[in-house]
C-alpha atoms as one frame of an Amber mdcrd trajectory, in Angstrom:
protein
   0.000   0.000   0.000   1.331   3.588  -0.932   2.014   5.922   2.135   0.302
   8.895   2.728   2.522  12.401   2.831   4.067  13.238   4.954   4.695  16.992
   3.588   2.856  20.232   4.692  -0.104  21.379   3.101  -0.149  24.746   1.388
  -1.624  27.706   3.194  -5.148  27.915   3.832  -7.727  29.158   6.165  -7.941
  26.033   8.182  -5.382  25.602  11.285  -2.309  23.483   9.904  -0.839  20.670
  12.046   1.265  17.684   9.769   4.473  15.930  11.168   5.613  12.537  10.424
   3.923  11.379  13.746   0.616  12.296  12.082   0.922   9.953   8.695  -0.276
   7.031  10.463  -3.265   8.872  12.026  -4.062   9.849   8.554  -3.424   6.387
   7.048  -6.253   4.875   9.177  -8.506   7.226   8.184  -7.998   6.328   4.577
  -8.457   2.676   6.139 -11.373   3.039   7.607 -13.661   5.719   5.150 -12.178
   2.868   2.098 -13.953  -0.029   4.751 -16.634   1.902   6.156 -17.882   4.428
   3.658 -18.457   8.087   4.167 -17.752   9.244   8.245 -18.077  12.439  10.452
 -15.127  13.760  11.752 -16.771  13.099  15.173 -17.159   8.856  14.124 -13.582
   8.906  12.685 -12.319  10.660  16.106 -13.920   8.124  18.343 -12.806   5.013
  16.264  -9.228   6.357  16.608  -9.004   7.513  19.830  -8.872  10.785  18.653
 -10.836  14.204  19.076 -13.067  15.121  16.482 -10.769  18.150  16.050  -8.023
  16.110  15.407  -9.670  13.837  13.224 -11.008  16.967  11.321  -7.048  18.342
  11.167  -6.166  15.336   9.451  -9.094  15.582   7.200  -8.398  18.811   5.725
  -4.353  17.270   5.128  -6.238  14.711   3.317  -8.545  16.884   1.306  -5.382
  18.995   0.070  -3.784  15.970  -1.479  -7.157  15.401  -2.955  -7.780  12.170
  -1.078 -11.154  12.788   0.500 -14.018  15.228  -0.145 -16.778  16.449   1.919
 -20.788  16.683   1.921 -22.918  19.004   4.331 -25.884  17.550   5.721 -28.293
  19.763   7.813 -29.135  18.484  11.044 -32.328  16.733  12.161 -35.027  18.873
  13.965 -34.793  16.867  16.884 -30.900  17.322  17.294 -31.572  21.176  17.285
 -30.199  24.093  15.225 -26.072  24.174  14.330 -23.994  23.480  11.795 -24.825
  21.186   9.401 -22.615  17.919   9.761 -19.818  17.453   7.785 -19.374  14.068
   6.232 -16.293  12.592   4.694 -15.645  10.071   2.143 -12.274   9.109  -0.366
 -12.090  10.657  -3.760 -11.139   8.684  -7.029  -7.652   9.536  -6.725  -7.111
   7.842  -3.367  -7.299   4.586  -5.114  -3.130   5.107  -5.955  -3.098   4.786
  -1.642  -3.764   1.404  -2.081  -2.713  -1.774  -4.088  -3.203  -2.351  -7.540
  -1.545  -5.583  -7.959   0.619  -4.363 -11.302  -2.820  -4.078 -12.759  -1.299
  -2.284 -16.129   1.125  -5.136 -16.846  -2.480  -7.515 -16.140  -4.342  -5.380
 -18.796  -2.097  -5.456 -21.175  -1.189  -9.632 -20.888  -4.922 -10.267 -20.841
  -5.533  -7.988 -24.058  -2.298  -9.974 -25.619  -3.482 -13.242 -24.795  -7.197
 -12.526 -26.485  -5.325 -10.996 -29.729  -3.353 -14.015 -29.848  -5.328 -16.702
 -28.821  -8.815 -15.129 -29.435 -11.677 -15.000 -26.714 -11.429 -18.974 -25.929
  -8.206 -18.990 -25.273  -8.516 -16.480 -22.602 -11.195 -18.578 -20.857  -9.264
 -21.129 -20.793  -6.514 -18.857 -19.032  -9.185 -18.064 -16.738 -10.527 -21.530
 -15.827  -6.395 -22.089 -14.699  -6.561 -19.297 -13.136  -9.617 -20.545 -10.915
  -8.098 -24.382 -10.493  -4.785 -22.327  -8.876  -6.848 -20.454  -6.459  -9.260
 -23.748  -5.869  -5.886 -25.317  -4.826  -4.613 -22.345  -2.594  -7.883 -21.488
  -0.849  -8.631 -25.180  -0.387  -5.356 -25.503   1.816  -6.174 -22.625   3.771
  -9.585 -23.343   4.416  -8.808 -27.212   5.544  -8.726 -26.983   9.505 -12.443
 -25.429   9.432 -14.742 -27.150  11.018 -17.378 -24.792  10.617 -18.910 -22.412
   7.947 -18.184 -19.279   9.725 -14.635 -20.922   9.919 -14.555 -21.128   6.062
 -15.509 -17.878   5.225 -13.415 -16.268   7.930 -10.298 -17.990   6.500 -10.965
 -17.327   3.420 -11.190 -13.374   3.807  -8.234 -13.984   5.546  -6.505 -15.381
   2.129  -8.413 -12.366   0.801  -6.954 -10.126   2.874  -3.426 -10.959   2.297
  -4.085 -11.059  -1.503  -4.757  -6.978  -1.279  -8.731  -7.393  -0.935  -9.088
  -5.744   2.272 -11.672  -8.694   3.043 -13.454  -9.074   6.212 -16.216 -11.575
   7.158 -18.757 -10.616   9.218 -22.137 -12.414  10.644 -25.632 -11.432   9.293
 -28.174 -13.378  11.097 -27.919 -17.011  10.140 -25.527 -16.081   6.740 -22.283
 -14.968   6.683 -21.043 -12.160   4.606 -17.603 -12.018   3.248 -16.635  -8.131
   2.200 -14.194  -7.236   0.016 -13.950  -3.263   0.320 -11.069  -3.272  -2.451
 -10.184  -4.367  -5.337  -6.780  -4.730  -6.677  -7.238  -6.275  -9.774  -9.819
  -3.882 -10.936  -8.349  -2.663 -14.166  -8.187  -6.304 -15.112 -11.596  -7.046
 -13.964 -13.113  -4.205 -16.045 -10.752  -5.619 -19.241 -12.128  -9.587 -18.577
 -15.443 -10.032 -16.916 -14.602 -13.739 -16.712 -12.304 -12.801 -13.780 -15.325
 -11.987 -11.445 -17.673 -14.850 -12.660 -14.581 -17.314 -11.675 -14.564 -15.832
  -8.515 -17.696 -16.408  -7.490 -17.526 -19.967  -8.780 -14.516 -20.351  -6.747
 -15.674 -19.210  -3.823 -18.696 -21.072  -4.190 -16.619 -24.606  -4.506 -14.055
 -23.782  -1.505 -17.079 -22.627   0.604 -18.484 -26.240   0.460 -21.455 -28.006
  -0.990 -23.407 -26.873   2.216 -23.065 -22.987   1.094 -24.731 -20.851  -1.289
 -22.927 -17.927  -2.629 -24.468 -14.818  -3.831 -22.834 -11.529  -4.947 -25.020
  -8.588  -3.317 -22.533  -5.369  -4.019 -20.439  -5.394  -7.016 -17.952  -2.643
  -7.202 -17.368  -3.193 -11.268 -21.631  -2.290 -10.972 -20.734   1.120  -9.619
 -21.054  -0.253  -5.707 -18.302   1.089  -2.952 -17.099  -2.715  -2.389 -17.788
  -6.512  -3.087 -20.350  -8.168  -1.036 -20.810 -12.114  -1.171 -23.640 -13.291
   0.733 -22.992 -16.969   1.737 -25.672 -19.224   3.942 -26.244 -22.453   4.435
 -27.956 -24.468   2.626 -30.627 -26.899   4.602
């Protein structure tokens, strides 16, 4: 993952405060607006530990390397008059924070391979692709004894793979959320990536799951959702 910087801001009408102590501060919020969607300063402050002056600080850093943006929102009748709240979310750009997986160099080989070996030939590079992540999930996922286990491990795998996975319980399903994608680009260039994916995850998961795909991010959605429950 890129690092935030760690240089001043130019001079505005907000009060300054950056150091090199303060890069870390700011690289959680980036964490948690890319995992959690659009915050107040006053929810980013209390996740961190912070104040929601502080958190606001490192906002405004943020918003001058043009890695977040803000939207007003008035406040409800019942809170009482003020200011409206302030919420925050990333921009396009701050995509470059995070891990793209050589995704130009994965463009341009998928592009090559369909040129040279025409549209069957890359589904055929895609069904390997699938039977090498069957084999590597399947290892990981062996000790489970349970569902939750399964899923759990595998956003682990996820995780380490750049996908910023998490698995989380929904009632009686599990969901397993994926709140980045690093091989967008090559996603967007071969569609056949995502289908796999789901069959994959479907097949490592276990005959007693079902797998569904409820947030897309290649649909226009913030992140990946897979819905998996069990099947009776």
């Amino acid at each position: 993952m890129s690092k935030i910087s760690n240089k001043p801001i130019g001079k505005t009408d907000r009060p300054q405060k950056s150091s090199k102590a303060s890069a870390p501060t700011r690289q959680a919020i980036v964490d948690l607006l890319k995992r959690q969607g659009e915050q107040s300063a006053s929810a980013l402050g209390k996740a961190l530990g912070v104040t929601p002056m502080a958190a606001r600080l490192h906002l405004y850093d943020l918003q001058a390397e043009g890695l977040v943006e803000e939207r007003s929102e008035a406040k409800a009748q019942s809170r009482g008059r003020g200011r409206p709240v302030k919420y925050w979310s990333l921009t396009a750009a701050a995509a470059r924070v995070f891990p793209d997986a050589h995704q130009g160099l994965a463009v341009e080989m998928i592009r090559s391979v369909e040129e040279l070996f025409g549209a069957a030939g890359l589904a055929r590079l895609v069904k390997k692709h699938g039977t090498r992540q069957r084999a590597a999930y399947g290892e990981k996922l062996k000790p489970a004894k349970t569902l939750g286990d399964r899923v759990r491990r595998l956003a682990g795998a996820r995780s380490d793979e750049g996908y910023m996975a998490e698995a989380k319980r929904d009632g009686r399903d599990w969901l397993l959320i994926e709140n980045h994608c690093p091989i967008c680009s090559a996603a967007k260039a071969c569609t056949g990536l995502c289908a796999n994916e789901l069959k994959v995850f479907s097949d490592v998961l276990g005959k007693d799951a079902k797998v569904t795909r409820e947030e897309h991010i290649l649909a226009g959605a913030r992140r990946c959702v897979y819905r998996v429950a069990g099947k009776k």
